[in-house]
C-alpha positions as CSV (number, residue, x, y, z in Angstrom):
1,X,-10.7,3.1,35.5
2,X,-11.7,-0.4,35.4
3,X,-15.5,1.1,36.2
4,X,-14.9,3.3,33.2
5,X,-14.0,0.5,30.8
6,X,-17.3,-1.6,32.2
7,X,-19.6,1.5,31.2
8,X,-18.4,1.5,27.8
9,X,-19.0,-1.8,27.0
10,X,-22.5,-1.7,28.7
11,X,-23.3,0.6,26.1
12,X,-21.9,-1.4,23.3
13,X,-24.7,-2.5,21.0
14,X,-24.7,-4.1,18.0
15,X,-26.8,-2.8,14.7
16,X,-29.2,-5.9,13.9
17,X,-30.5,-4.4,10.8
18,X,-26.6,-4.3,9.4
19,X,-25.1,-7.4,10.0
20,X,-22.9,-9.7,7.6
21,X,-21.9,-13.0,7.4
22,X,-18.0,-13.0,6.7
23,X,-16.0,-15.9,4.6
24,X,-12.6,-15.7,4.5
25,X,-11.2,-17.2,0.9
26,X,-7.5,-17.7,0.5
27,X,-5.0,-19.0,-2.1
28,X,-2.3,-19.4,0.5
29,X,0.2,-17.5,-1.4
30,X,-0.5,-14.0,-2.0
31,X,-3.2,-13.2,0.5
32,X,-7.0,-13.3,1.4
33,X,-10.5,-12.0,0.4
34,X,-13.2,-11.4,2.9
35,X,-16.6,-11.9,1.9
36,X,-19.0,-10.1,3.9
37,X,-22.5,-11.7,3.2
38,X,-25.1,-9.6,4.8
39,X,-27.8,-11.6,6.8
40,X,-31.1,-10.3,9.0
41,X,-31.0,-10.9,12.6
42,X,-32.3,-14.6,12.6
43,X,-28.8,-15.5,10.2
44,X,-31.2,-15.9,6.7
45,X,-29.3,-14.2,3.5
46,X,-30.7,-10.3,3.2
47,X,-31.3,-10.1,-0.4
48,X,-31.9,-6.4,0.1
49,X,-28.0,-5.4,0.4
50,X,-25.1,-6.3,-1.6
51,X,-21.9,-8.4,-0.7
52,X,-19.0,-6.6,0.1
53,X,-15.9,-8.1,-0.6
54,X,-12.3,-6.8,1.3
55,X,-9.1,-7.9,0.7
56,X,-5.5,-8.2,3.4
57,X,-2.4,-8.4,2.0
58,X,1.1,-8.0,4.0
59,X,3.6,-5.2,3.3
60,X,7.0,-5.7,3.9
61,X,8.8,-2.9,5.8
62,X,12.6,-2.6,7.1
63,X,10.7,-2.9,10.9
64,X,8.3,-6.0,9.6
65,X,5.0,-6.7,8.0
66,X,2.4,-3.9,7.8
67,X,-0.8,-4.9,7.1
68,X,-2.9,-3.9,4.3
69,X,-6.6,-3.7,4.2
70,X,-8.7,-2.7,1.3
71,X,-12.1,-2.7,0.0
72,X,-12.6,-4.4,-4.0
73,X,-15.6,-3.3,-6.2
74,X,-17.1,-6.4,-7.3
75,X,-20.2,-8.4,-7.8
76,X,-19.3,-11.9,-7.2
77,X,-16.4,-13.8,-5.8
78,X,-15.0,-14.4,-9.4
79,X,-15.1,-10.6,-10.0
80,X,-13.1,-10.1,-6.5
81,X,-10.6,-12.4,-7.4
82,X,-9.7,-11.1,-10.5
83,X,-9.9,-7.5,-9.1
84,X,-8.0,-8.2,-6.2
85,X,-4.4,-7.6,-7.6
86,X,-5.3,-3.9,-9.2
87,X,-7.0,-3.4,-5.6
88,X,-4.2,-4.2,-3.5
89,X,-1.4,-2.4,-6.2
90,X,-3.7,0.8,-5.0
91,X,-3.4,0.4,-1.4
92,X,0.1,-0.4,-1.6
93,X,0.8,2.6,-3.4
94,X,-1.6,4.6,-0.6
95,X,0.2,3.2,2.0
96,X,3.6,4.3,0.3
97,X,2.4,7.8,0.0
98,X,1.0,7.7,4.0
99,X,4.8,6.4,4.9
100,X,6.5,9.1,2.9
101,X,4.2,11.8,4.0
102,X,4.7,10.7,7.3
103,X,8.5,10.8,7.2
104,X,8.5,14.5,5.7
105,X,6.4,15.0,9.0
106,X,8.6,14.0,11.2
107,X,11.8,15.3,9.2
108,X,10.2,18.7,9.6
109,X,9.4,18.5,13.7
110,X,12.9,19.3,14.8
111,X,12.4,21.9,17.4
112,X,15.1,24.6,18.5
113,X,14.5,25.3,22.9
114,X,13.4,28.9,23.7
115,X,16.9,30.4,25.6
116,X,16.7,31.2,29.0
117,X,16.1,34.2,31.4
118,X,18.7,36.9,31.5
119,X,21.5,36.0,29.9
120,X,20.3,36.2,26.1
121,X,19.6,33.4,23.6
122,X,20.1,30.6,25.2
123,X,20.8,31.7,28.7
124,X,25.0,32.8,27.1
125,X,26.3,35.9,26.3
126,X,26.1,35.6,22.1
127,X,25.2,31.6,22.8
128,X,22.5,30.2,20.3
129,X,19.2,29.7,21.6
130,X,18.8,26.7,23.8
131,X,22.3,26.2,24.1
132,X,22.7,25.1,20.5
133,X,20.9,22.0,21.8
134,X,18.5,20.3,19.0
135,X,15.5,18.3,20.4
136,X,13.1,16.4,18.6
137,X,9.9,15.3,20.2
């Protein structure tokens, strides 16, 4: 397996024509804003592509801190800043809808056994299928 691992890595390679210089701005309060500067292979500013700017904030869940990553239109680091709330309000409610949907998901997986051989549903005369045994995967 180790082998395996090794091969994958070997074929690991970078893209030199897309690669970005990344700042990390923070007000220590509320969260942080990645600037991703992109740069040509010898580190100089590529003029050619525009800055993307990302931001991370923290969600707080009854089982801890899920983190939050999401992109924010803008054109300068002024314009992410003051975009950053709005941006983050979205994800937060994305990542509320991903939760719910995936607790309806897992509401709705409760599986009833097959019953066994001979005997009828659930392997007893007039029993309920699987023993009247609920399993959830």
């Amino acid at each position: 397996m180790a082998e395996r691992n090794e091969d994958r890595f070997a074929e690991a390679k970078m893209d030199a024509a897309n690669l970005y210089r990344e700042d990390i701005i923070t007000d220590r309060r509320i969260g942080t804003i990645r600037v991703m500067a992109p740069i040509k292979s010898d580190g100089s500013p590529d003029t050619a592509r525009k800055t993307l700017y990302t931001g991370d904030a923290q969600l707080m869940t009854s089982v801890g801190a899920l983190p939050l990553s999401f992109e924010i239109e803008a054109s300068s680091l002024e314009d992410a800043v003051a975009k950053y709330g709005p941006a983050a309000k979205r994800a937060f409610e994305q990542a509320m809808k991903e939760l719910e949907e995936m607790r309806r998901q897992a509401a709705s997986s409760i599986v009833v056994p097959k019953g066994g051989a001979g005997f009828g549903p659930g392997g007893m005369p007039g029993g309920i299928a699987g023993g009247g045994k609920i399993q959830i995967p």
